[in-house]
ZAMARGU-4260 file (C-alpha; in steps of 0.2 Angstrom, whole numbers, plus 5000, padded with zeros to 4 digits):
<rodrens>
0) 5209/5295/5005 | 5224/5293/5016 | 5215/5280/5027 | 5212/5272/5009 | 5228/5275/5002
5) 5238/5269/5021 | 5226/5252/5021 | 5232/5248/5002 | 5250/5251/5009 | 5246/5239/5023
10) 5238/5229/5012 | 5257/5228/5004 | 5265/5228/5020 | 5256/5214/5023 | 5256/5204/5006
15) 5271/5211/5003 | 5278/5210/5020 | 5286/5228/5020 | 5293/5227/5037 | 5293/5248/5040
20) 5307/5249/5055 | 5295/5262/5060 | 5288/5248/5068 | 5302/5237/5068 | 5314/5250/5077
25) 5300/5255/5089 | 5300/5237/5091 | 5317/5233/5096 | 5318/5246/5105 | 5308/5241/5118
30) 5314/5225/5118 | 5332/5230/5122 | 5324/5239/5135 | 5315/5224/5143 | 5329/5210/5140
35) 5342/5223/5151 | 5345/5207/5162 | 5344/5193/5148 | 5357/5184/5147 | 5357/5177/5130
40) 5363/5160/5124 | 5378/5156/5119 | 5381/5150/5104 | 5397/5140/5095 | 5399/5153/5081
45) 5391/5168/5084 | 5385/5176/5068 | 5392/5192/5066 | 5389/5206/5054 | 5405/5201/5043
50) 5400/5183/5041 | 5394/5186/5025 | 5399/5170/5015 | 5382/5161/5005 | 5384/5145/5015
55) 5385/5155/5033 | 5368/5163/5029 | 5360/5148/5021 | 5365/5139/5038 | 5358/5154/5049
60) 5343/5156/5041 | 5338/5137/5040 | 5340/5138/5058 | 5330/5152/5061 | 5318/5147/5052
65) 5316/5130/5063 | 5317/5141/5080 | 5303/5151/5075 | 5291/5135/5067 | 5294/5125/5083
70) 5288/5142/5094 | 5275/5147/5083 | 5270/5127/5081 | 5266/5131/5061 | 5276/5121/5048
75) 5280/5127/5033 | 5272/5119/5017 | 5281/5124/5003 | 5296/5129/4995 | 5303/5147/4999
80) 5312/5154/4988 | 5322/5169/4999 | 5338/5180/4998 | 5347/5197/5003 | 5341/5214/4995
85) 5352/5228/4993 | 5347/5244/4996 | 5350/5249/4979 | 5339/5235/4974 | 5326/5240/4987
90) 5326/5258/4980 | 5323/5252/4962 | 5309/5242/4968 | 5300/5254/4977 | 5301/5266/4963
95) 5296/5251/4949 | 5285/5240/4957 | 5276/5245/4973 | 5269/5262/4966 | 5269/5257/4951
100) 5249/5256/4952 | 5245/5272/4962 | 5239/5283/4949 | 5241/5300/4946 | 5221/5303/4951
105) 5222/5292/4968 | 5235/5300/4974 | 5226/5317/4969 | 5210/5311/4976 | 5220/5304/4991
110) 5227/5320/4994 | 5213/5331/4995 | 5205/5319/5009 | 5218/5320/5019 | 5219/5341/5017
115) 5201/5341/5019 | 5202/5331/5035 | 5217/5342/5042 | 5228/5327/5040 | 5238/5335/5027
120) 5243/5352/5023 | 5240/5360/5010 | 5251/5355/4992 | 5259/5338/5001 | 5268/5329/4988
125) 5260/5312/4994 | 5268/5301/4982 | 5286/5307/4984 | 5286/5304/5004 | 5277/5286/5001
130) 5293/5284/4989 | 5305/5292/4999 | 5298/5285/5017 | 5298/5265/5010 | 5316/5270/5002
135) 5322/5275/5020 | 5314/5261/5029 | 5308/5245/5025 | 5322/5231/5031 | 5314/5216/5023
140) 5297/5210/5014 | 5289/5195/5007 | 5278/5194/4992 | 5264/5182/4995 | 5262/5182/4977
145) 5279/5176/4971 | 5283/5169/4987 | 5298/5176/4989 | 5305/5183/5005 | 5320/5196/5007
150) 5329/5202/5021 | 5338/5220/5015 | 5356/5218/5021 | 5370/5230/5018 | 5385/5222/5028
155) 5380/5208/5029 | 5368/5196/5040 | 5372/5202/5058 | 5357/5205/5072 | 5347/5217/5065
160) 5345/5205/5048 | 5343/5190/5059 | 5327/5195/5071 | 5321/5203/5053 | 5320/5187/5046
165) 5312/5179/5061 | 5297/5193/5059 | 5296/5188/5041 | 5298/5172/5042 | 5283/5170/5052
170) 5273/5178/5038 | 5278/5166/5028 | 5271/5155/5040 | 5253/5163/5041 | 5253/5166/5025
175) 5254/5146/5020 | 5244/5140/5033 | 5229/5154/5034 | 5230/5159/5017 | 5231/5181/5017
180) 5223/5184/5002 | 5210/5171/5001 | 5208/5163/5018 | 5209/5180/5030 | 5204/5192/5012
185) 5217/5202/5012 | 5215/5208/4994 | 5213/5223/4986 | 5194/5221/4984 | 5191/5217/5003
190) 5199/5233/5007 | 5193/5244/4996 | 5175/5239/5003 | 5182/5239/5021 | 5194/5246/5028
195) 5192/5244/5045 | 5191/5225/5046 | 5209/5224/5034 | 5216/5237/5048 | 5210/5226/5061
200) 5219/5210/5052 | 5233/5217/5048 | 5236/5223/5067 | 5234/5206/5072 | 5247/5200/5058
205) 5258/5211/5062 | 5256/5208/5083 | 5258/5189/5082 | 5276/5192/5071 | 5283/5206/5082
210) 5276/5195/5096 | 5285/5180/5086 | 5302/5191/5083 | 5301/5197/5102 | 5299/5178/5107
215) 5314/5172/5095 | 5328/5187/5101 | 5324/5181/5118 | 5326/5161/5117 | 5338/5162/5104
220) 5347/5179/5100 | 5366/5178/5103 | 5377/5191/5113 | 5382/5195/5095 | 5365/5200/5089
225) 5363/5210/5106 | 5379/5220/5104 | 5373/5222/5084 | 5356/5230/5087 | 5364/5242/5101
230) 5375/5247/5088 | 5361/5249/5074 | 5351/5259/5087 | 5365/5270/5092 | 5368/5275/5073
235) 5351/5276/5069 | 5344/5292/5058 | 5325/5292/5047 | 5325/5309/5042 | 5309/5304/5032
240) 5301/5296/5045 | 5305/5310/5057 | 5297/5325/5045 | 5281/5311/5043 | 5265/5322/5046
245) 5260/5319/5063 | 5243/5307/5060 | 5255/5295/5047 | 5269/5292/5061 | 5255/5284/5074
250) 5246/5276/5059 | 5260/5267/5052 | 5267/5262/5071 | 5247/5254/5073 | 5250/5238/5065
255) 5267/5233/5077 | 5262/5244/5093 | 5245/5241/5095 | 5242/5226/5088 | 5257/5219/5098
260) 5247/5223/5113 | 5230/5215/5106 | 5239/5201/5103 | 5250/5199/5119 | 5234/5199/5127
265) 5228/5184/5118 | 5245/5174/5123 | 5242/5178/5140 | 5226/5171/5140 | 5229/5155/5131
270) 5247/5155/5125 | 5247/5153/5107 | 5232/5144/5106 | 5226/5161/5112 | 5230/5168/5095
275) 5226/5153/5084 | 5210/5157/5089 | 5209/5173/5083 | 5214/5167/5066 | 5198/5157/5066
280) 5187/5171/5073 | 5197/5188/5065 | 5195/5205/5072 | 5184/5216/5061 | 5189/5234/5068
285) 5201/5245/5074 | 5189/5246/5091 | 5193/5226/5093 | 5213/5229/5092 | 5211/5245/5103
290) 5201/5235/5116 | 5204/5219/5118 | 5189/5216/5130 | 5177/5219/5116 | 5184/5206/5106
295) 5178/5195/5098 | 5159/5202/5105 | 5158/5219/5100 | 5156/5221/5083 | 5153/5237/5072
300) 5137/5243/5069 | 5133/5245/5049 | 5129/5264/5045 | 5120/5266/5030 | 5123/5282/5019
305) 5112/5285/5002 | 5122/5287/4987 | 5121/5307/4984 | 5127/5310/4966 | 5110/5309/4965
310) 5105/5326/4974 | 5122/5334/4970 | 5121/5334/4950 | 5128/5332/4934 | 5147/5329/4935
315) 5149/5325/4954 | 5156/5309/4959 | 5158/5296/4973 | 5178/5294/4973 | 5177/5284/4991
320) 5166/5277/5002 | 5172/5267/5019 | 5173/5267/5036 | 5184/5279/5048 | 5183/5270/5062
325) 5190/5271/5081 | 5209/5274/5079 | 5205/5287/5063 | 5193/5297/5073 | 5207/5297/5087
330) 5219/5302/5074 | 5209/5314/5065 | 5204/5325/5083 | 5224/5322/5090 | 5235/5324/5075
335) 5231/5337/5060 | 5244/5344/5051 | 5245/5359/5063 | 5248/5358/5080 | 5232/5372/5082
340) 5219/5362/5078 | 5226/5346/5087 | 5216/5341/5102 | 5222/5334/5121 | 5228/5315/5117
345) 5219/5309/5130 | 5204/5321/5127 | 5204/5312/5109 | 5207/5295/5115 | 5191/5295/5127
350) 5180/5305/5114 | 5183/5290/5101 | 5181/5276/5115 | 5163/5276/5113 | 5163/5272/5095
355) 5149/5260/5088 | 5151/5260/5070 | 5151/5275/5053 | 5151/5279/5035 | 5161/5290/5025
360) 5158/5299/5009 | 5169/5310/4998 | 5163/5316/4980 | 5173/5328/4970 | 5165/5339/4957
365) 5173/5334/4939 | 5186/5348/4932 | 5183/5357/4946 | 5191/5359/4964 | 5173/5360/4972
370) 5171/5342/4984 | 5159/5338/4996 | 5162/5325/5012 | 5151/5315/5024 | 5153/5306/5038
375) 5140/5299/5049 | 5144/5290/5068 | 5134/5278/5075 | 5141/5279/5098 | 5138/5266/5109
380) 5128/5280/5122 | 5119/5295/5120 | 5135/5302/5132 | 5147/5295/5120 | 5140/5304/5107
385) 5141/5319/5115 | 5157/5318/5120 | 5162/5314/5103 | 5151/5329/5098 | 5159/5342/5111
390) 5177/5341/5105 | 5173/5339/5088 | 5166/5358/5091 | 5181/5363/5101 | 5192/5354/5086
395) 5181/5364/5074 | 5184/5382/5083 | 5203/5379/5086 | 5203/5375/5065 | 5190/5387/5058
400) 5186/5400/5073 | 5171/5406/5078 | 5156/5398/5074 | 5142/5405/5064 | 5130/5397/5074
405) 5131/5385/5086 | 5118/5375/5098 | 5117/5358/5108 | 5113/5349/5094 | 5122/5358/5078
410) 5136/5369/5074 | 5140/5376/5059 | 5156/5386/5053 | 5161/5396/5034 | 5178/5394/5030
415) 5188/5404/5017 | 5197/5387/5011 | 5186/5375/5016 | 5171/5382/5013 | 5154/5377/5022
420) 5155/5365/5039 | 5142/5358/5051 | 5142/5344/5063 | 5125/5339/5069 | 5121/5330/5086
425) 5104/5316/5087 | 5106/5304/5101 | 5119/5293/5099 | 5123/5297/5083 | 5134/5312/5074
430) 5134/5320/5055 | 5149/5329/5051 | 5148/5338/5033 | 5158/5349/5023 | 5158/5357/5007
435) 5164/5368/4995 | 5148/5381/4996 | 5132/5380/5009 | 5122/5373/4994 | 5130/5357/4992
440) 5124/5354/5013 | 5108/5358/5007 | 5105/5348/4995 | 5114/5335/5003 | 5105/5335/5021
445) 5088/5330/5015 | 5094/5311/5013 | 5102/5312/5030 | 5081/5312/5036 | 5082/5297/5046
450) 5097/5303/5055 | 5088/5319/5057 | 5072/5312/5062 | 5078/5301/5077 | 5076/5309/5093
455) 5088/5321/5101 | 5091/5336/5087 | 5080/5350/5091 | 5075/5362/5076
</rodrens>
């Protein structure tokens, strides 16, 4: 689904090194705001945004490149081959190379998760926003495949192109001394399997270069890049970005805020060594990143769901199967496509606190619109199950209405688009299922027998 669908981005984000300004302006942002009474040094030829000669940005970017290696302590080990993008270029980039493998089914599939999880509303053209969003906002990438690094640059290379290359240079960096797609399994096959564990890795990615940028604009930004981001901010407009639906602004900020602060709070425990551990022992969860006092002990429980194509019948099929996770249970109770059926921030933020682990299921009928989707939480307490359980009720009423029945330990709900939803409640764990008719629950719930078995869930 979308969680799917935004991991593979990320995924490309991350191999690619699509720096979103999403992330990068929310970035800077709050960097201007903390450095008000920085002074910054002063250099013998402050690089401006006119200095746009190849030998000026040769010599600026070989000397940022050593200020970031002598702060991070990595060296580089081969040869980089980088350069400026324009946005023309970018644009024909996005539209030829990025999507070029998202398929008509995926983003079909992908869609009607999202809708089914109140993510989306209902005919959202998925592909043309990722097009039009990446378009609009990426300022610079590298491609741990061809190993090439680009900084877009319209003007020139003032401020704004000169803490982007810092961020991306020190992917570069993690990239030739951990290895992303081998060494920390940042592949296409790792993420399809788990999701959570790539979110996890690319927050702390993501962290230690915005942490790294953040670092750089501080020892070594000029007055001349200072006044050159105030002016970029002043100007700045995403359109795009701005019309996001809710849930995919706060998701594709997770990477940059959130693992910022996971990984500020490994500096401050050991400086950098703090985060050169966590490259030996990686996050695995969103939970991790959210909570940096349950890493690295507090690992995910493994749910395990049976494959029900086998109760479902001819012609059904498994299209995804992964985890959800903590910060996609926040999202899905604070941020659906209406603002009727979004619950209290804070509400939703406690509820998923006491996540312990899950499994997710979505099966599609083929040639047909019918679908059927499962999702079964493992919580840390019997409370935190309940918790979860209480505003995934209130959720349900605000989005379906009145229930057709509801109880302590299950309520259930018929919905003219939707069609048949229940959420169960056994100890500490959760079953939430819809499906296109009542049947489909039926025949799905008797392989759910250990979760229903376990103590807590009254008949």
């Amino acid at each position: 689904m979308g969680k799917k669908v935004g991991i593979s981005l990320l995924v490309l984000i991350i191999t690619g090194c699509l720096l979103v300004s999403a992330g990068l302006i929310a970035g800077g942002y709050f960097l201007l705001k903390a450095q008000k009474n920085y002074t910054p040094p002063t250099a013998v030829v402050a690089p401006t945004a006119v200095q746009t000669s190849t030998s000026s940005i040769e010599s600026q970017m070989d000397e940022i490149q050593q200020q970031v290696s002598d702060l991070r302590g990595l060296s580089l080990k081969a040869d980089l081959q980088r350069d400026l993008m324009t946005p023309a270029e970018l644009k024909d980039k996005v539209v030829n190379d990025f999507f070029k493998d998202y398929t008509d089914e995926e983003v079909s599939n992908d869609t009607r998760e999202l809708t089914t999880l109140g993510l989306l509303p209902a005919g959202f053209d998925l592909r043309q926003f990722y097009l039009d969003l990446y378009t609009e906002q990426i300022a610079g990438y590298y491609d741990d495949e061809t190993k090439e690094m680009y900084v877009i640059s319209g003007e020139g290379f003032g401020g704004m192109e000169r803490m982007t290359y810092a961020h991306e240079f020190n992917h570069v960096l993690q990239d030739q001394n951990y290895d992303m797609e081998n060494g920390l399994k940042l592949n296409d096959e790792t993420c399809e399997a788990d999701s959570e564990y790539c979110a996890a890795v690319t927050a702390l990615i993501e962290g230690d270069s915005s942490l790294t940028e953040q670092m750089w604009f501080m020892r070594h930004g000029t007055n001349q890049d200072r006044q050159d981001l105030q002016d970029f901010y002043s100007d700045y407009s995403s359109p795009v970005y701005d019309s996001a639906p809710e849930y995919m602004k706060k998701d594709f900020l997770f990477p940059y805020q959130q693992g910022l602060e996971f990984v500020q709070s490994l500096y401050d425990q050991d400086a950098w060594e703090g985060v050169e551990s966590a490259y030996r022992n990686l996050p695995v969860s969103t939970e991790q990143i959210l909570h940096p006092e349950k890493y690295p002990g507090d690992a995910p429980v493994k749910v395990e769901v049976a494959d029900l194509t086998t109760v479902l019948g001819e012609g059904w099929q498994e299209i995804d199967r992964n985890v959800m996770g903590e910060w996609y249970t926040y999202l899905i109770l604070s941020s659906g496509s209406s603002p009727l059926f979004r619950m209290d921030d804070d509400r939703s933020r406690t509820a998923a606190e006491g996540w312990g682990g899950d499994t997710y299921l979505y099966y599609t009928l083929e040639n047909a619109s019918d679908y059927f989707f499962a999702w079964q939480t493992s919580w840390e307490t019997k409370n935190d199950g309940f918790e979860f359980f209480d505003l995934a009720v209130d959720y349900g009423m605000a989005r379906w209405g009145i229930p057709d029945s509801k109880s302590d330990e299950k309520v259930t709900w018929t919905s003219a688009t939707d069609g048949t939803i229940a959420i169960y409640r056994n100890g500490t764990g959760v079953l939430w299922l819809m499906g296109s008719s009542s049947n489909l629950l039926d025949l799905a719930l008797p392989l759910f027998s250990d979760f229903m078995s376990g103590d807590g869930l009254q008949s």
